[in-house]
C-alpha positions as a printed NumPy array, in Angstrom:
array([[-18.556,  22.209,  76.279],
       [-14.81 ,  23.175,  76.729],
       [-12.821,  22.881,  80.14 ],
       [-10.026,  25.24 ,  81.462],
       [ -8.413,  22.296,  82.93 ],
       [ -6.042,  24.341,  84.835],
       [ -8.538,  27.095,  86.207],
       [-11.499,  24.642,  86.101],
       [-13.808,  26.945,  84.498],
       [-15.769,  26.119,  81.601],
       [-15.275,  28.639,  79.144],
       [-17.118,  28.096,  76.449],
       [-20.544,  25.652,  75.861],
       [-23.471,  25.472,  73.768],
       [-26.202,  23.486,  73.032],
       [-27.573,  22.644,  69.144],
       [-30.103,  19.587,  67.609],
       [-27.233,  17.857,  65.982],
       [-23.675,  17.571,  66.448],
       [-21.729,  19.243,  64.272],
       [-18.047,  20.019,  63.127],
       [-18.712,  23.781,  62.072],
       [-20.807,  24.657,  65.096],
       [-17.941,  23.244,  67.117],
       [-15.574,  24.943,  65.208],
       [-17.575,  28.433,  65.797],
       [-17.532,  27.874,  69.263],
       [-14.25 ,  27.505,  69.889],
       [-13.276,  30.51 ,  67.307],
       [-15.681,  32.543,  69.889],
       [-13.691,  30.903,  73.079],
       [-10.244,  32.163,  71.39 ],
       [-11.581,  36.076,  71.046],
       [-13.455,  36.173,  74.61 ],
       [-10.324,  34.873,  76.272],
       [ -7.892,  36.301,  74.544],
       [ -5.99 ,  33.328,  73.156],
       [ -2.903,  33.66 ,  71.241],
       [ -1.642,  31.487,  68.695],
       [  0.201,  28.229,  70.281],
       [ -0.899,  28.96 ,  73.566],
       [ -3.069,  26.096,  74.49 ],
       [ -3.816,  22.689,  73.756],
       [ -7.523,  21.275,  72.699],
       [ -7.495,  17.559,  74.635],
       [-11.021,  16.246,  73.51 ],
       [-13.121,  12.537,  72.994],
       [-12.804,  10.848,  69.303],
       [-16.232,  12.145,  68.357],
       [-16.471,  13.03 ,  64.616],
       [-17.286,  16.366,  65.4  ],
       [-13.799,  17.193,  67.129],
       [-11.4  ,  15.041,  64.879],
       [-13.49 ,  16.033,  61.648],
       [-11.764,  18.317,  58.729],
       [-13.595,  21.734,  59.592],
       [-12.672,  21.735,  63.126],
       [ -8.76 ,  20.388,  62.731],
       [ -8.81 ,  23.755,  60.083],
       [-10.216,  25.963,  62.602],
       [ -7.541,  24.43 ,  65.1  ],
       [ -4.751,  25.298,  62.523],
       [ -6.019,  28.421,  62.103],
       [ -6.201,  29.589,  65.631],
       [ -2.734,  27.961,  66.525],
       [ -4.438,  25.508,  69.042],
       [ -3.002,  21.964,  69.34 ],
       [ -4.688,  18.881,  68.924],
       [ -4.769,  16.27 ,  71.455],
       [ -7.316,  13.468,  71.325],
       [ -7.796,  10.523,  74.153],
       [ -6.403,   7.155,  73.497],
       [ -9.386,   4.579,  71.571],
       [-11.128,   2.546,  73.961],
       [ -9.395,   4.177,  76.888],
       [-12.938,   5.873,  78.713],
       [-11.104,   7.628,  81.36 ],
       [ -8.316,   9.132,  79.36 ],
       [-10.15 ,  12.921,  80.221],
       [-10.734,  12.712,  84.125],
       [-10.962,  16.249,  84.005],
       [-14.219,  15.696,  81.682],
       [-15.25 ,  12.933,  83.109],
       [-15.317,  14.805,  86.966],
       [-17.086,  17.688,  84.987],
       [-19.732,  15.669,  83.778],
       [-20.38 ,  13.734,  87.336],
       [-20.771,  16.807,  88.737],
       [-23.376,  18.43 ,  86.39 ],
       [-25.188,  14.89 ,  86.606],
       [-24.983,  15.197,  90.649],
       [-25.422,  18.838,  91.24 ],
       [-28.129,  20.114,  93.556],
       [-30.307,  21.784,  90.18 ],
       [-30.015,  18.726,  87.796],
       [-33.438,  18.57 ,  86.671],
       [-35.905,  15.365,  87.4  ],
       [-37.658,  15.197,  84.272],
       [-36.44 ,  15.826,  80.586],
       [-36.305,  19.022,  79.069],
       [-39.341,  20.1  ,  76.859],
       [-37.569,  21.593,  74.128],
       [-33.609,  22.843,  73.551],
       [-34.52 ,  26.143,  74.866],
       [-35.131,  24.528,  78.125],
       [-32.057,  22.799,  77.983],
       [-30.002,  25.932,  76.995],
       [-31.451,  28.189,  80.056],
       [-30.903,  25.365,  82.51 ],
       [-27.428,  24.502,  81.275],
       [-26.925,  28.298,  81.666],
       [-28.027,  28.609,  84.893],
       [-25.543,  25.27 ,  85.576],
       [-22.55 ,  26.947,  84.08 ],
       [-22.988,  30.254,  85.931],
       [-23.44 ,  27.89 ,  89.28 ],
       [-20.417,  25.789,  88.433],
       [-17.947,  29.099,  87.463],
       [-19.021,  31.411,  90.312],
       [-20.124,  29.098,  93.055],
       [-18.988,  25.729,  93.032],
       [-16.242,  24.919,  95.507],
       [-13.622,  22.792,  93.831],
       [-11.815,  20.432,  94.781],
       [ -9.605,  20.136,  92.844],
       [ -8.456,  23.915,  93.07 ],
       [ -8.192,  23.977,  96.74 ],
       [-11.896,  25.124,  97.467],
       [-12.12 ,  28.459,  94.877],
       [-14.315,  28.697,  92.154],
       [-12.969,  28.135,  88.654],
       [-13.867,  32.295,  87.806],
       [-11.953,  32.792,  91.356],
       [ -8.913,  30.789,  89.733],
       [ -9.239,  32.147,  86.409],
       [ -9.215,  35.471,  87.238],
       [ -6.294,  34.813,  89.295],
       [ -7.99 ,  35.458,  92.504],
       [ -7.314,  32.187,  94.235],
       [ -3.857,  33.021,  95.813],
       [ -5.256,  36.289,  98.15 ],
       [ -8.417,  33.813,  99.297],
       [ -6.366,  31.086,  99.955],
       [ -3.528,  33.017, 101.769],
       [ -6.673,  34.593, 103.754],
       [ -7.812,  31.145, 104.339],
       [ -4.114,  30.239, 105.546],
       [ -4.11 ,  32.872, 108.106],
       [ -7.658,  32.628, 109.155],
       [ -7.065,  28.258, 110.08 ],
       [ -3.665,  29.027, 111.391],
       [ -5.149,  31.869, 113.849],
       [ -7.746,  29.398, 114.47 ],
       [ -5.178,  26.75 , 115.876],
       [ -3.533,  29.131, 117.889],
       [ -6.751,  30.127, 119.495],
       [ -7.084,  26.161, 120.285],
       [ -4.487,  24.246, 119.445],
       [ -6.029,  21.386, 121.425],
       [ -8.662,  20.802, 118.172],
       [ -6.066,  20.884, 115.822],
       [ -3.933,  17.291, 115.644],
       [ -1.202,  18.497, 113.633],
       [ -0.872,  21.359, 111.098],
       [ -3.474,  23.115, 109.122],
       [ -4.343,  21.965, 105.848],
       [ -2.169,  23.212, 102.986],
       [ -4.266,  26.152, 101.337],
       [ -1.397,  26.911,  98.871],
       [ -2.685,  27.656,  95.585],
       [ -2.39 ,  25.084,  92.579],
       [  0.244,  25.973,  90.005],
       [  0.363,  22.928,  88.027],
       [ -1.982,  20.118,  85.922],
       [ -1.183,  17.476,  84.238],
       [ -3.931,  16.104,  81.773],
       [ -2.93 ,  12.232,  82.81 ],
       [  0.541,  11.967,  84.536],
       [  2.464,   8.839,  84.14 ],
       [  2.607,   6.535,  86.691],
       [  5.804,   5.007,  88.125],
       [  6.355,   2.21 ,  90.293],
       [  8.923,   2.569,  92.799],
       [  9.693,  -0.329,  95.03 ],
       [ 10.662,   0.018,  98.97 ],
       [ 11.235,  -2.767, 101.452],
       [  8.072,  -4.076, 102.625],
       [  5.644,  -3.214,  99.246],
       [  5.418,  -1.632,  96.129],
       [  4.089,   2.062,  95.831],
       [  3.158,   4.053,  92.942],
       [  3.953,   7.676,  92.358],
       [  3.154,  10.378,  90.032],
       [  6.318,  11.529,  87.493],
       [  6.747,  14.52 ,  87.138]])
């Protein structure tokens, strides 16, 4: 499965009996043509699974101008935006109770996940659009409607509101894992993000 960290959206997945470096390599070569990816445009952050660090795929990688980047050994949280992926498809309202019969099964039901998760799912992390909405670029004109629609909404009552609407501006920026810094002030010690 590959991640549009910035958009959210997963943009490419598939499902096979083994794990393999070519079929991962043919995925992403498909990922590059559907989306349009240049040469140097993006970066590939993934696990240290053989499959992603093996010969085939770092070739495929080279050849498509895409940038290795691989999480730090034994660090387990060096992908949050993975590991949130993955706690939501374990969490979601269709995750299945029983195992899947056969990899067919699996493949229409991770379909029907991935179609959920693009189109429906409310994110978080991208103020409340879907990942499609982002990725297309749509997120700005729903969350400047959203602006308008809470701010009217205060005015109508400004007695339910206890101070200003929430900040619907749209995201412009990720960071894969930002440093931390500590900064120290007079009564304790805080941490904040670099930029």
């Amino acid at each position: 499965m590959f991640l549009d960290i910035f958009s959210k959206k997963i943009v490419g997945w598939n499902i096979h009996a083994t794990q393999e470096a070519d079929l991962s390599s043919m995925l992403l070569e498909d990922i590059c043509k559907l989306e349009k990816i240049n040469k140097f445009q993006i970066a590939l952050h993934s696990d240290n699974g053989g499959p992603m660090k093996a010969a085939t795929m770092l070739a495929t990688m080279q050849k498509l101008g895409v940038m290795p980047s691989f999480s730090r050994p034994s660090v387990s949280n060096d992908n949050p935006f993975s590991e949130s992926l993955f706690k939501t498809l374990k969490y979601c309202p269709i995750f299945p109770l029983k195992p899947f019969e056969n990899i067919e099964a699996a493949r229409a039901w991770m379909n029907k996940f991935v179609k959920w998760y693009n189109t429906e799912h409310l994110h978080s992390g991208i103020n409340f659009v879907t990942p499609e909405s982002k990725h297309q670029g749509h997120d700005i004109e729903i969350l400047k409607n959203r602006s308008e629609i809470y701010k009217n909404a205060q005015a109508k009552n400004p007695n339910r509101w206890s101070g200003e609407t929430r900040n619907w501006d749209a995201v412009t920026s990720v960071k894969l894992n930002p440093l931390k810094v500590k900064v120290k002030s007079n009564t304790k010690e805080k941490h904040q993000l670099a930029s």
